[in-house]
PDBQT receptor file of N, H, CA, C and O in Angstrom, charges set to zero:
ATOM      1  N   UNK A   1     145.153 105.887-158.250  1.00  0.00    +0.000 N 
ATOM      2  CA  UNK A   1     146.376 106.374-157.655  1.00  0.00    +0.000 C 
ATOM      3  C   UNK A   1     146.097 106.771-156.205  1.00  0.00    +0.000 C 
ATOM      4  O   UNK A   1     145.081 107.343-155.810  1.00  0.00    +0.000 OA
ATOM      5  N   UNK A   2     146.925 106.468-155.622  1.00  0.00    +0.000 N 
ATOM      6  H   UNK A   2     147.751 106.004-155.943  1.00  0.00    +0.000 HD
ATOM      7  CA  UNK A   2     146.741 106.687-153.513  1.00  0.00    +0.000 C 
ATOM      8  C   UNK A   2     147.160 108.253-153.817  1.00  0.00    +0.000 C 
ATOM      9  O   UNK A   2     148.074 108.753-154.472  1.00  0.00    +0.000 OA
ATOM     10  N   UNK A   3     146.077 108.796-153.046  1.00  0.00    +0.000 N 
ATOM     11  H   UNK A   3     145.334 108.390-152.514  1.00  0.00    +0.000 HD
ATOM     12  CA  UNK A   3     146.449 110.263-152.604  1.00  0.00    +0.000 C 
ATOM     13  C   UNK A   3     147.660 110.506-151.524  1.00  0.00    +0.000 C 
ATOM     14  O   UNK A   3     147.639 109.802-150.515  1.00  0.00    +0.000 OA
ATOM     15  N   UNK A   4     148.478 111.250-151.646  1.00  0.00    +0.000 N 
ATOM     16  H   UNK A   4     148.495 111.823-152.466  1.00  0.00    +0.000 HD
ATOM     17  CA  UNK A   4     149.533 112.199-151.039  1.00  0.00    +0.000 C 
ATOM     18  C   UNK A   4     149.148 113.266-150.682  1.00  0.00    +0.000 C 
ATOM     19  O   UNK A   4     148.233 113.986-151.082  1.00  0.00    +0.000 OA
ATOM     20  N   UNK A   5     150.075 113.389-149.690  1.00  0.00    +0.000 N 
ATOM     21  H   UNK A   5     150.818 112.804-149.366  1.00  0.00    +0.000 HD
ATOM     22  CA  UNK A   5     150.119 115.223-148.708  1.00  0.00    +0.000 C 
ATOM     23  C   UNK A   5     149.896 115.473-149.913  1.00  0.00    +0.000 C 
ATOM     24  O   UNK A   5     148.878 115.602-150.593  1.00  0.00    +0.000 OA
ATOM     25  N   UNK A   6     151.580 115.557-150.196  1.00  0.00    +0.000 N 
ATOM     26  H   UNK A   6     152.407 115.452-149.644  1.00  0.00    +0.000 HD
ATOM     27  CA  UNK A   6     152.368 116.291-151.656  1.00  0.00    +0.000 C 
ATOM     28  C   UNK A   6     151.045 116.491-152.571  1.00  0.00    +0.000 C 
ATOM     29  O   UNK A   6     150.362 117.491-152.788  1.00  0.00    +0.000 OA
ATOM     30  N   UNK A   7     150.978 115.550-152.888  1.00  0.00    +0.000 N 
ATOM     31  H   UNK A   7     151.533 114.737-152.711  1.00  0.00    +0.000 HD
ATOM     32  CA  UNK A   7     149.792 115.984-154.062  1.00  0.00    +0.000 C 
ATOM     33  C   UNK A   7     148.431 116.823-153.444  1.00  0.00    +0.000 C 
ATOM     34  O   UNK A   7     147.932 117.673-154.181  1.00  0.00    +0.000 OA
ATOM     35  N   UNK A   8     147.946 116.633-152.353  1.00  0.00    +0.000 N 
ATOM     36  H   UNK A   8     148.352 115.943-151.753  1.00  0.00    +0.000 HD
ATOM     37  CA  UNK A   8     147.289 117.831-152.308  1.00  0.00    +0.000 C 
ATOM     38  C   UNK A   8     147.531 118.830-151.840  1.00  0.00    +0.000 C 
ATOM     39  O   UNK A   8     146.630 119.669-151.814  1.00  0.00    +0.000 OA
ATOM     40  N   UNK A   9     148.827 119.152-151.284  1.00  0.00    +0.000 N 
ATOM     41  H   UNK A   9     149.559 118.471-151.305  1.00  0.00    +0.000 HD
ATOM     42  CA  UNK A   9     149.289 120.321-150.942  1.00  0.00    +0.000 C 
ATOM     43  C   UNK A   9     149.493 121.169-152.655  1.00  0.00    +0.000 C 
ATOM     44  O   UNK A   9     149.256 122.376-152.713  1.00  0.00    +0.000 OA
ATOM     45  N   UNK A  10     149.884 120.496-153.792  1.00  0.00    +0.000 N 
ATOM     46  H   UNK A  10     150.077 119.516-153.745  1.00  0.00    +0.000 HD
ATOM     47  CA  UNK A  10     150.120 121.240-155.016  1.00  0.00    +0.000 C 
ATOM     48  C   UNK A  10     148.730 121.363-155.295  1.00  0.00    +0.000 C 
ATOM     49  O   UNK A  10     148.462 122.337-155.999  1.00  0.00    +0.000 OA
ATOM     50  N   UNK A  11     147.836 120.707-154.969  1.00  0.00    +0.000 N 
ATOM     51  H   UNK A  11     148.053 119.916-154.397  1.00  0.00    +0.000 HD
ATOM     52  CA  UNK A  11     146.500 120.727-155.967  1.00  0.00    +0.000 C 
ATOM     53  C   UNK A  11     145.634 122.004-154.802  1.00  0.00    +0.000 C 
ATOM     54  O   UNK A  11     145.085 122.977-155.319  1.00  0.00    +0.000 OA
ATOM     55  N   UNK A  12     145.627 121.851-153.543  1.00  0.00    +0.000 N 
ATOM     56  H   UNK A  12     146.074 121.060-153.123  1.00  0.00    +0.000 HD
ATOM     57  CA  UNK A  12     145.115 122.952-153.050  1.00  0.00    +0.000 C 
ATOM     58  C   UNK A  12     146.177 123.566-151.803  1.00  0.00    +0.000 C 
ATOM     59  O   UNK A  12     146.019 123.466-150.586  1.00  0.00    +0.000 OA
ATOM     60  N   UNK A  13     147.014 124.059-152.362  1.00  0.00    +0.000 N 
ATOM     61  H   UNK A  13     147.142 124.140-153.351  1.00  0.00    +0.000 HD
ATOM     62  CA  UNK A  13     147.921 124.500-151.376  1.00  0.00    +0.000 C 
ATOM     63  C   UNK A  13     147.592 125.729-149.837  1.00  0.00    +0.000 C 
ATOM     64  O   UNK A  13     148.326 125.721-148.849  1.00  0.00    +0.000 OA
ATOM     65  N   UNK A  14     146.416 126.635-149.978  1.00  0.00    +0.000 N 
ATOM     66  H   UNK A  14     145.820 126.641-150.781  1.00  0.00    +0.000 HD
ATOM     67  CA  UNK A  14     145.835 127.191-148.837  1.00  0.00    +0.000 C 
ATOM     68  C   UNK A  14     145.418 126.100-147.792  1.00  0.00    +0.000 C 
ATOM     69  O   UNK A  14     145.788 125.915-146.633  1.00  0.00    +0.000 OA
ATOM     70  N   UNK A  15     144.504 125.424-148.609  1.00  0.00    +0.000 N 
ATOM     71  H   UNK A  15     144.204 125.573-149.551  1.00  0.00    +0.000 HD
ATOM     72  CA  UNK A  15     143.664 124.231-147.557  1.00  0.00    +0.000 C 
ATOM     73  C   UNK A  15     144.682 123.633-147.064  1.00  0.00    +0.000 C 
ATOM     74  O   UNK A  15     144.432 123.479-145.869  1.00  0.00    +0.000 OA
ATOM     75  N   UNK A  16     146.324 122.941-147.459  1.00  0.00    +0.000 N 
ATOM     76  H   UNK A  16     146.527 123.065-148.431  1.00  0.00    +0.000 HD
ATOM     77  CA  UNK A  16     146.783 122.128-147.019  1.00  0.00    +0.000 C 
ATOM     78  C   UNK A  16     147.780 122.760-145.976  1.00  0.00    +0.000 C 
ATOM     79  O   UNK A  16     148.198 122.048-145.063  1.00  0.00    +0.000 OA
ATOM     80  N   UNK A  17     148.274 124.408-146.109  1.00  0.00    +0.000 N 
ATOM     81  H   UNK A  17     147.935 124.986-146.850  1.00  0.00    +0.000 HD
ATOM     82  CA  UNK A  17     148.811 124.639-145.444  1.00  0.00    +0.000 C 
ATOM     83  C   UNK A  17     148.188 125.461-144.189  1.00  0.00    +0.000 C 
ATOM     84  O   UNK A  17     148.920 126.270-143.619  1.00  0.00    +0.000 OA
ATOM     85  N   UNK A  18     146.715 125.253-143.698  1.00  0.00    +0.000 N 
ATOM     86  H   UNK A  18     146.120 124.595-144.160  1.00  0.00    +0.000 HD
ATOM     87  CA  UNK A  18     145.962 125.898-142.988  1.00  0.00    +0.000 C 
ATOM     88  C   UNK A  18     145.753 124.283-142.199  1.00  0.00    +0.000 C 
ATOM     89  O   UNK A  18     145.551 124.175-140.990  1.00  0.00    +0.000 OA
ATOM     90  N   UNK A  19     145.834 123.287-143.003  1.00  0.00    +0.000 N 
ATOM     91  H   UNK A  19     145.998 123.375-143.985  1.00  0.00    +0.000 HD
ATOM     92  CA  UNK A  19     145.069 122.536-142.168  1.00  0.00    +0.000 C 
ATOM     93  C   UNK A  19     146.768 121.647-140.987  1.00  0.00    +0.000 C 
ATOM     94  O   UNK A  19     146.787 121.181-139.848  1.00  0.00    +0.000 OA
ATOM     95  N   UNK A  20     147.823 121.803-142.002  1.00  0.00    +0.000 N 
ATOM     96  H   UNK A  20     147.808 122.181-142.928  1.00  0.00    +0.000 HD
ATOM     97  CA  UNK A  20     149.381 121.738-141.370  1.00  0.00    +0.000 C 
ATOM     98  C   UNK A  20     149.502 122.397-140.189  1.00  0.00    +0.000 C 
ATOM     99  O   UNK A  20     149.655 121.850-139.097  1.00  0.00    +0.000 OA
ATOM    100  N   UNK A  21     149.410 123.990-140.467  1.00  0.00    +0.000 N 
ATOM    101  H   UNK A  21     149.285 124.434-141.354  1.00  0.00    +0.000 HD
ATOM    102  CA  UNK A  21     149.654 124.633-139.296  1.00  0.00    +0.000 C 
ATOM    103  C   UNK A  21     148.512 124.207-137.933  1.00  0.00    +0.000 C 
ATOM    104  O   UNK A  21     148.944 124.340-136.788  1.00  0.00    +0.000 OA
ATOM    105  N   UNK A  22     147.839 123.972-138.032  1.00  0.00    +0.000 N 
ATOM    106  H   UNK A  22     147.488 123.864-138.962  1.00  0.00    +0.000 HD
ATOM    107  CA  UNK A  22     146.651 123.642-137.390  1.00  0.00    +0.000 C 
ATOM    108  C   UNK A  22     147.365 122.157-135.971  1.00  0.00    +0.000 C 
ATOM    109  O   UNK A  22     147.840 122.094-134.837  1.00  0.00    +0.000 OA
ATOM    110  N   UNK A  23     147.041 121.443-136.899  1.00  0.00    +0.000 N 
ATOM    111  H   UNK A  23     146.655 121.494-137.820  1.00  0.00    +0.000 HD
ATOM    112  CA  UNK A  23     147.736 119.480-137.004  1.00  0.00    +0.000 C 
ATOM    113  C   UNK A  23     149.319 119.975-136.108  1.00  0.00    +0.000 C 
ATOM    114  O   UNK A  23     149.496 119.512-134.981  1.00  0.00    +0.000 OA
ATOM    115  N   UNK A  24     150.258 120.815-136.660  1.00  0.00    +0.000 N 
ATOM    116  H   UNK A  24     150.114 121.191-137.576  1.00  0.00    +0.000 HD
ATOM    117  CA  UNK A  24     151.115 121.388-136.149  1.00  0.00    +0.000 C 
ATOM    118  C   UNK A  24     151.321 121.723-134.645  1.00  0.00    +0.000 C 
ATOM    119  O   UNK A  24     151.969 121.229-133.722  1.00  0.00    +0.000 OA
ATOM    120  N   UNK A  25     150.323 122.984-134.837  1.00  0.00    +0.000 N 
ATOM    121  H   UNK A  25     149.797 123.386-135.587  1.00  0.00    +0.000 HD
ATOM    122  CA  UNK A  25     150.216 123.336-133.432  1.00  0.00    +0.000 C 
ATOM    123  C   UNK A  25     149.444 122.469-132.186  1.00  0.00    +0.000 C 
ATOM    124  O   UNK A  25     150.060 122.371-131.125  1.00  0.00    +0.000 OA
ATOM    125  N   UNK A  26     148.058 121.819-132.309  1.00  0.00    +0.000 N 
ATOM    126  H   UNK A  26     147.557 121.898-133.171  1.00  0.00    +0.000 HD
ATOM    127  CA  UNK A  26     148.171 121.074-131.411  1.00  0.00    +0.000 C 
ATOM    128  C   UNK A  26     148.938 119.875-131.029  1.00  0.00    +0.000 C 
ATOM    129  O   UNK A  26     149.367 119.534-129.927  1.00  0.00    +0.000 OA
ATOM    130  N   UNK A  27     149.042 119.109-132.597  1.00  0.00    +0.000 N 
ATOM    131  H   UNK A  27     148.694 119.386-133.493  1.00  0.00    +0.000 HD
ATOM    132  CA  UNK A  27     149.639 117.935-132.079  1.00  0.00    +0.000 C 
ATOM    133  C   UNK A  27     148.781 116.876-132.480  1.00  0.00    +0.000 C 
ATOM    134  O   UNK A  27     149.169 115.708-132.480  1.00  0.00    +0.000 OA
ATOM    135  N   UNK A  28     147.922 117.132-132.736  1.00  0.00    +0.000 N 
ATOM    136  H   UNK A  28     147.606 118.081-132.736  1.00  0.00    +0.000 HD
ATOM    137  CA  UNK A  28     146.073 116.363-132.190  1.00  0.00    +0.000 C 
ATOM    138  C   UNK A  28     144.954 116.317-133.299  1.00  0.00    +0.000 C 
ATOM    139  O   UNK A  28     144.475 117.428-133.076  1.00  0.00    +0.000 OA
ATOM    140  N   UNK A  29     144.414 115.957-134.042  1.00  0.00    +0.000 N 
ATOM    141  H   UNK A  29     144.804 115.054-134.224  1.00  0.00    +0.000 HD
ATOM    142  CA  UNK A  29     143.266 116.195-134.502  1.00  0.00    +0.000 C 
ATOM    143  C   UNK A  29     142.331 114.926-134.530  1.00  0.00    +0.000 C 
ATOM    144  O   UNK A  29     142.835 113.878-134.128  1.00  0.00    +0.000 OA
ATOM    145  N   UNK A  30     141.181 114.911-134.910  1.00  0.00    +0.000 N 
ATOM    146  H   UNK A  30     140.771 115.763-135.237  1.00  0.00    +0.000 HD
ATOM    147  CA  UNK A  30     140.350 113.963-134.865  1.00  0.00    +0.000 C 
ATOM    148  C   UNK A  30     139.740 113.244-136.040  1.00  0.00    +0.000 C 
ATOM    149  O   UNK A  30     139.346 114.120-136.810  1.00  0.00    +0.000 OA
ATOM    150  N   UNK A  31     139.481 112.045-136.530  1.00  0.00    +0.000 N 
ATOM    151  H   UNK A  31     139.801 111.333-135.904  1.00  0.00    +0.000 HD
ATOM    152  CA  UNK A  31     138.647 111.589-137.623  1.00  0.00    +0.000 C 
ATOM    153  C   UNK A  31     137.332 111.316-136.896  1.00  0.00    +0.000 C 
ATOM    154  O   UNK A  31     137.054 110.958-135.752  1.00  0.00    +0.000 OA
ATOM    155  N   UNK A  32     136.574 111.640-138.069  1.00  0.00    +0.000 N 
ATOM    156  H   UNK A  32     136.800 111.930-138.998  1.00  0.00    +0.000 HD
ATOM    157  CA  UNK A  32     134.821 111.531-137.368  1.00  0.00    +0.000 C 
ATOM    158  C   UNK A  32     134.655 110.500-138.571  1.00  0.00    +0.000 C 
ATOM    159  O   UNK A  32     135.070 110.501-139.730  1.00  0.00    +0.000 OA
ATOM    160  N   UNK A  33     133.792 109.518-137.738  1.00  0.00    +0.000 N 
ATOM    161  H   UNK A  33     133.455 109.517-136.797  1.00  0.00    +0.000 HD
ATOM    162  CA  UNK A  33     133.029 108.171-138.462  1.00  0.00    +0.000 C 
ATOM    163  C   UNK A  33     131.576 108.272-137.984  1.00  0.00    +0.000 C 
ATOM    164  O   UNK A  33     131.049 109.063-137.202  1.00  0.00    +0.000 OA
ATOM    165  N   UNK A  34     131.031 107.132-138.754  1.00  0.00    +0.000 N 
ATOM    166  H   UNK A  34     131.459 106.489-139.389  1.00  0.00    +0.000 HD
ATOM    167  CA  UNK A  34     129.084 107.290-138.660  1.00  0.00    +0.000 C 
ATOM    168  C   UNK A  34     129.424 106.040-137.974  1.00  0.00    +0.000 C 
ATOM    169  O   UNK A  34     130.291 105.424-138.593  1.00  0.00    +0.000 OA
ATOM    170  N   UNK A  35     129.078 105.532-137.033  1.00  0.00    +0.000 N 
ATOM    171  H   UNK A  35     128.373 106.033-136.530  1.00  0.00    +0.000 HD
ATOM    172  CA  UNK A  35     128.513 103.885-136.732  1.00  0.00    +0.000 C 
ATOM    173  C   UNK A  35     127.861 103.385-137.149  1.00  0.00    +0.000 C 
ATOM    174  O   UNK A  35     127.159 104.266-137.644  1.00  0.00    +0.000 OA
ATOM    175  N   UNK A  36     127.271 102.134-137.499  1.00  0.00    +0.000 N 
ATOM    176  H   UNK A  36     127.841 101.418-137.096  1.00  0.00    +0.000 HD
ATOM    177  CA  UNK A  36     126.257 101.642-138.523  1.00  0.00    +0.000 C 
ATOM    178  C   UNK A  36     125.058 101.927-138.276  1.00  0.00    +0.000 C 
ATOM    179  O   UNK A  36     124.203 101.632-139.111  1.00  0.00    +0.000 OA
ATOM    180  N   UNK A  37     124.618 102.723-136.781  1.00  0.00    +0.000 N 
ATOM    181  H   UNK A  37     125.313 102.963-136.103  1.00  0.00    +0.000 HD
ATOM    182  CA  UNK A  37     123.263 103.244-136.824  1.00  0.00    +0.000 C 
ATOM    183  C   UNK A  37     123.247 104.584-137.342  1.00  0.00    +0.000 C 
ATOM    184  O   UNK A  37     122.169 105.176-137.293  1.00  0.00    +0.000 OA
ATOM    185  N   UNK A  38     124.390 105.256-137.899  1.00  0.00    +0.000 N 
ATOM    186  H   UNK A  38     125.266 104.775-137.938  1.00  0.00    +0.000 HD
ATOM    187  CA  UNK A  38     123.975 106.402-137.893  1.00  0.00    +0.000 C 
ATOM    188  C   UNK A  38     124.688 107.821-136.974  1.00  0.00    +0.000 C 
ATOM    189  O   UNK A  38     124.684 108.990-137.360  1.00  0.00    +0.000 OA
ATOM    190  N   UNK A  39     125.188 107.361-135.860  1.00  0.00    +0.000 N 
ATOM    191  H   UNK A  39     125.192 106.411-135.547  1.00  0.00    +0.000 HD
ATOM    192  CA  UNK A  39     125.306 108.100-134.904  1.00  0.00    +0.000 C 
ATOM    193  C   UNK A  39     126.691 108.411-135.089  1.00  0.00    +0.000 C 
ATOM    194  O   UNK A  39     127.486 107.667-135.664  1.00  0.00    +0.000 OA
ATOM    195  N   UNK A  40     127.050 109.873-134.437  1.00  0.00    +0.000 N 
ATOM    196  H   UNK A  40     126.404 110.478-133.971  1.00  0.00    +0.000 HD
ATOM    197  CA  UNK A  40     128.586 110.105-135.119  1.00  0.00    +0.000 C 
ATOM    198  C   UNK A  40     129.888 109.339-134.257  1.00  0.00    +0.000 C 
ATOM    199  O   UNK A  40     129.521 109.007-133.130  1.00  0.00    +0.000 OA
ATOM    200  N   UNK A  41     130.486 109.195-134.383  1.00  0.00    +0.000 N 
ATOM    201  H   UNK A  41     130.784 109.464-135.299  1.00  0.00    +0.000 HD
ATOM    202  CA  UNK A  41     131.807 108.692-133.731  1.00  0.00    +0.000 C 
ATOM    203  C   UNK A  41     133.137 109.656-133.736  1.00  0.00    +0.000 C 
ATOM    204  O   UNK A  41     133.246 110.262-134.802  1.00  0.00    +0.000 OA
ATOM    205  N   UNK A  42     133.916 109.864-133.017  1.00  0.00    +0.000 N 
ATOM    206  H   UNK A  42     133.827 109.372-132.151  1.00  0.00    +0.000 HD
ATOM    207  CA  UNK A  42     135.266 110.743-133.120  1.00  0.00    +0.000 C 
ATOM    208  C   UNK A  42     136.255 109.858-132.544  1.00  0.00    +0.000 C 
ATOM    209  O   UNK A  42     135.930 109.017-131.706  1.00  0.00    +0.000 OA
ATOM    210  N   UNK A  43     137.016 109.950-132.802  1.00  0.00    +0.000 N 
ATOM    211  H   UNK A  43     137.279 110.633-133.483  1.00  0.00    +0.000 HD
ATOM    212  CA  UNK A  43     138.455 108.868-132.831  1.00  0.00    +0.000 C 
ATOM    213  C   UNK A  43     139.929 110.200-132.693  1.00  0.00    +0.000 C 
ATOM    214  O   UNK A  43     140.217 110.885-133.675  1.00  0.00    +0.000 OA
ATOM    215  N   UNK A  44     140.613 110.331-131.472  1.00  0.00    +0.000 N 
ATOM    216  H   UNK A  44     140.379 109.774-130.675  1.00  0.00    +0.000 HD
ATOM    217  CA  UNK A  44     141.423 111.305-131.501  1.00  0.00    +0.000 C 
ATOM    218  C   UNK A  44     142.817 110.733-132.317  1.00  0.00    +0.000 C 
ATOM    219  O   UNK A  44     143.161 109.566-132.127  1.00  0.00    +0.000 OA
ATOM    220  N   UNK A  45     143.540 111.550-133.165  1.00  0.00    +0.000 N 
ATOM    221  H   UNK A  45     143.260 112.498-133.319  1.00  0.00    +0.000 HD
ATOM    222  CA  UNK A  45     144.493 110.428-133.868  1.00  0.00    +0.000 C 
ATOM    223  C   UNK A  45     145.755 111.722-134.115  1.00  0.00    +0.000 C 
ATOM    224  O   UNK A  45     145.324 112.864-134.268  1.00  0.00    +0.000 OA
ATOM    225  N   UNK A  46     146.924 111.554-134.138  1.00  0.00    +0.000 N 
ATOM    226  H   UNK A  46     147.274 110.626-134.013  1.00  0.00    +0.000 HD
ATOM    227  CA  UNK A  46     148.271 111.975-133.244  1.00  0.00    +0.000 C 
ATOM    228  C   UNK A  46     148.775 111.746-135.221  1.00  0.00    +0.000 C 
ATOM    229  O   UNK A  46     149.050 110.686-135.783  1.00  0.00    +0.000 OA
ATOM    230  N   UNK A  47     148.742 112.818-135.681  1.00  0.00    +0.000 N 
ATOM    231  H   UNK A  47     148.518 113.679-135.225  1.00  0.00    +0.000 HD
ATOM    232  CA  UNK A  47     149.548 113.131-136.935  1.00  0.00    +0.000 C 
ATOM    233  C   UNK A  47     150.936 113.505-137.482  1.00  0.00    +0.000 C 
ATOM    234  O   UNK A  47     151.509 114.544-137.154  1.00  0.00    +0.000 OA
ATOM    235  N   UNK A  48     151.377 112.713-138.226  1.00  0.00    +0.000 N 
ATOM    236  H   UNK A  48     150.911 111.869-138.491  1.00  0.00    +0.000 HD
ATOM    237  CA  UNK A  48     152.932 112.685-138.686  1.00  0.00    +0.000 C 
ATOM    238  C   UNK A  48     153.059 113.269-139.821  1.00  0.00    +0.000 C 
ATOM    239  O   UNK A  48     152.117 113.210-140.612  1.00  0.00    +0.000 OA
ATOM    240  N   UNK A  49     154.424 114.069-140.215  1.00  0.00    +0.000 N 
ATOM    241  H   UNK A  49     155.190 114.117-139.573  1.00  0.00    +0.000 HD
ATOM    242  CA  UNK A  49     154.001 114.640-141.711  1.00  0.00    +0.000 C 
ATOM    243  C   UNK A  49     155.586 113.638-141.975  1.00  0.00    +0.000 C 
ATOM    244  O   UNK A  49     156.615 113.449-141.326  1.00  0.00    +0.000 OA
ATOM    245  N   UNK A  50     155.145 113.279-143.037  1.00  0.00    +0.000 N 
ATOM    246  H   UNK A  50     154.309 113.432-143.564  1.00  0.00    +0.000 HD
ATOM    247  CA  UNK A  50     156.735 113.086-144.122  1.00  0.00    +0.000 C 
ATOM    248  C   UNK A  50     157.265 113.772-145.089  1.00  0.00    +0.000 C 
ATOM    249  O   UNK A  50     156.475 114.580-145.577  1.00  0.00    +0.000 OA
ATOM    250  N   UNK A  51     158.550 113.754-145.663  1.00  0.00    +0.000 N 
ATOM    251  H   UNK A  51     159.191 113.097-145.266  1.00  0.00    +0.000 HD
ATOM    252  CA  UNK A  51     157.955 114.848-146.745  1.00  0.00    +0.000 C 
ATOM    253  C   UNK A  51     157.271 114.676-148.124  1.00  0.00    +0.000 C 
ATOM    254  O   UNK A  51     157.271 115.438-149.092  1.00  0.00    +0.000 OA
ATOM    255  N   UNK A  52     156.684 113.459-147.949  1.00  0.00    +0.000 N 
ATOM    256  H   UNK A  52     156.684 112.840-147.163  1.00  0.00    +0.000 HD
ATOM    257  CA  UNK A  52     155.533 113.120-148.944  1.00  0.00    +0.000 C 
ATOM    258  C   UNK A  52     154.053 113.147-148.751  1.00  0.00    +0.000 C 
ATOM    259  O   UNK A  52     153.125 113.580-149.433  1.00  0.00    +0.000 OA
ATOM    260  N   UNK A  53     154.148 112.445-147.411  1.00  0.00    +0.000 N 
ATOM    261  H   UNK A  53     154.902 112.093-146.857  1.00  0.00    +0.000 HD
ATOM    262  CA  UNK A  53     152.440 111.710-146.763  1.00  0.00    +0.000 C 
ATOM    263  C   UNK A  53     151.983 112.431-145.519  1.00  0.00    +0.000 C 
ATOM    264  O   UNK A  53     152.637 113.414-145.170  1.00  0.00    +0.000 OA
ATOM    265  N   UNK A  54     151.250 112.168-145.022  1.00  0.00    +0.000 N 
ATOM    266  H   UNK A  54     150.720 111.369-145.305  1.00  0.00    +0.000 HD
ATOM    267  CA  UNK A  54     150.375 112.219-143.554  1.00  0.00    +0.000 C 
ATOM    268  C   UNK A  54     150.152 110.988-143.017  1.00  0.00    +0.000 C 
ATOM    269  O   UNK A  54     149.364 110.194-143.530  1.00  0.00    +0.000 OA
ATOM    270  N   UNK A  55     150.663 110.801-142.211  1.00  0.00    +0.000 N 
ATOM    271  H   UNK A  55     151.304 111.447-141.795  1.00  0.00    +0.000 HD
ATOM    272  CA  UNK A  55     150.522 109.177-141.594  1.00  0.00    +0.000 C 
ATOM    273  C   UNK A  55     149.478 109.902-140.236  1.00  0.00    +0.000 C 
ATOM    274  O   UNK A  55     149.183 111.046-139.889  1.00  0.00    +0.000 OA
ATOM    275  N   UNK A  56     149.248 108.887-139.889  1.00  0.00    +0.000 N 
ATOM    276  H   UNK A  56     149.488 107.958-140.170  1.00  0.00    +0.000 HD
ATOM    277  CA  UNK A  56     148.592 108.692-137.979  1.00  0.00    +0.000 C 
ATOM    278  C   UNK A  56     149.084 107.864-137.435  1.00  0.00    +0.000 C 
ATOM    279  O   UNK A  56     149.660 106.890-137.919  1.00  0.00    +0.000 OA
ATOM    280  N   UNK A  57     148.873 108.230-135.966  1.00  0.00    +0.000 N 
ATOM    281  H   UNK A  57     148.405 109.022-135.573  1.00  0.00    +0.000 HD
ATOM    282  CA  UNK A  57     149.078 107.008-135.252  1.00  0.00    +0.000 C 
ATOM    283  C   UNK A  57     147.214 106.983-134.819  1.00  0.00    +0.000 C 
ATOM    284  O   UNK A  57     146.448 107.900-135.114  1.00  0.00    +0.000 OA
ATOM    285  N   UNK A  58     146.869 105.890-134.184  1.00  0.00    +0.000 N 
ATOM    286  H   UNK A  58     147.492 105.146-133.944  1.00  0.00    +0.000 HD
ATOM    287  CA  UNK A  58     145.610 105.487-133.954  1.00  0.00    +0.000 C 
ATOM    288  C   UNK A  58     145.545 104.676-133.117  1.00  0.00    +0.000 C 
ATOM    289  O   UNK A  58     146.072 103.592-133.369  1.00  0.00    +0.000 OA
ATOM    290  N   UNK A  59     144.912 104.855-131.861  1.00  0.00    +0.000 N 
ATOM    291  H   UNK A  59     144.484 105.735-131.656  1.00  0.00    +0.000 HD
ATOM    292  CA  UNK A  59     145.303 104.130-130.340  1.00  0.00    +0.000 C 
ATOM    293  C   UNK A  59     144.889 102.784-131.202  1.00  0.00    +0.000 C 
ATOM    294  O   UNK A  59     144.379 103.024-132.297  1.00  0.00    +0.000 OA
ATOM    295  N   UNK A  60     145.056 101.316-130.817  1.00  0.00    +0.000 N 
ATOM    296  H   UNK A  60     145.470 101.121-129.928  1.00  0.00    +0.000 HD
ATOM    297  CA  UNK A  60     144.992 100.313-131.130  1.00  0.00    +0.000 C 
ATOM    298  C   UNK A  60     143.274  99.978-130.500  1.00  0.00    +0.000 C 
ATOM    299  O   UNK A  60     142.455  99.226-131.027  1.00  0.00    +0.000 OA
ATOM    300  N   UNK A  61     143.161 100.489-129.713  1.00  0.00    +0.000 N 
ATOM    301  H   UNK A  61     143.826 101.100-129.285  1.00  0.00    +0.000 HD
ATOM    302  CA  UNK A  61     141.314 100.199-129.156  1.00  0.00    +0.000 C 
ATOM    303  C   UNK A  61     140.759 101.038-129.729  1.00  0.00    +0.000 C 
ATOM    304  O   UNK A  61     139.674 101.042-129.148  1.00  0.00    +0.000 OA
ATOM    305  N   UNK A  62     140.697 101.948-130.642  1.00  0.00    +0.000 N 
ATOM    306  H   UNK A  62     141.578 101.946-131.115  1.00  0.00    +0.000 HD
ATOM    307  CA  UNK A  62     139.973 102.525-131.019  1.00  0.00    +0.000 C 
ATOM    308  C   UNK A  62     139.264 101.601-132.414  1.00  0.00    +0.000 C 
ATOM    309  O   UNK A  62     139.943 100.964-133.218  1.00  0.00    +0.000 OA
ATOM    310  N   UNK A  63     137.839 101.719-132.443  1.00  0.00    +0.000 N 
ATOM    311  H   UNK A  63     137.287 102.237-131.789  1.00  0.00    +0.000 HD
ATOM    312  CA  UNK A  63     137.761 100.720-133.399  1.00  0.00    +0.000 C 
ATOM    313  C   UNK A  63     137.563 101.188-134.692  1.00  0.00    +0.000 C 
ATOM    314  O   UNK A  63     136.707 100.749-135.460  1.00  0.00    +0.000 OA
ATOM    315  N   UNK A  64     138.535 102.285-134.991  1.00  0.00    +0.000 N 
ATOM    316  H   UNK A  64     139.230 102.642-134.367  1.00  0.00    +0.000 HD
ATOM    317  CA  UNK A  64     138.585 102.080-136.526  1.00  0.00    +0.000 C 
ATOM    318  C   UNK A  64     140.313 102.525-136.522  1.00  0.00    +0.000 C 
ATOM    319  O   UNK A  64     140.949 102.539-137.575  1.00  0.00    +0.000 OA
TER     320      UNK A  64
């Protein structure tokens, strides 16, 4: 089954509404990836809420 906000906002509702207000207020948050050597990567990515999901947007050059 594909994970949902919704569903983890019911399953851990502190974490989801700490990490909302957060996402909220800047606007902004980041996904961190490993590159295949190892080394970390950050990708800045522009978050949408629905009232089901969390979408992103994700610059198109970014390579993930």
């Amino acid at each position: 089954m594909a994970a949902s906000w919704e569903r983890f906002a019911t399953t851990a509702p502190a974490l989801a509404s700490a990490g909302r207000r957060l996402m909220d207020a800047t606007g902004i948050a980041f996904l961190a990836t490993l590159r295949r050597d190892g080394s970390p990567r950050l990708h800045p990515i522009v978050p949408i809420f629905t009232s089901e999901r969390l979408c992103v947007f994700i610059n198109p050059a970014s390579p993930k």
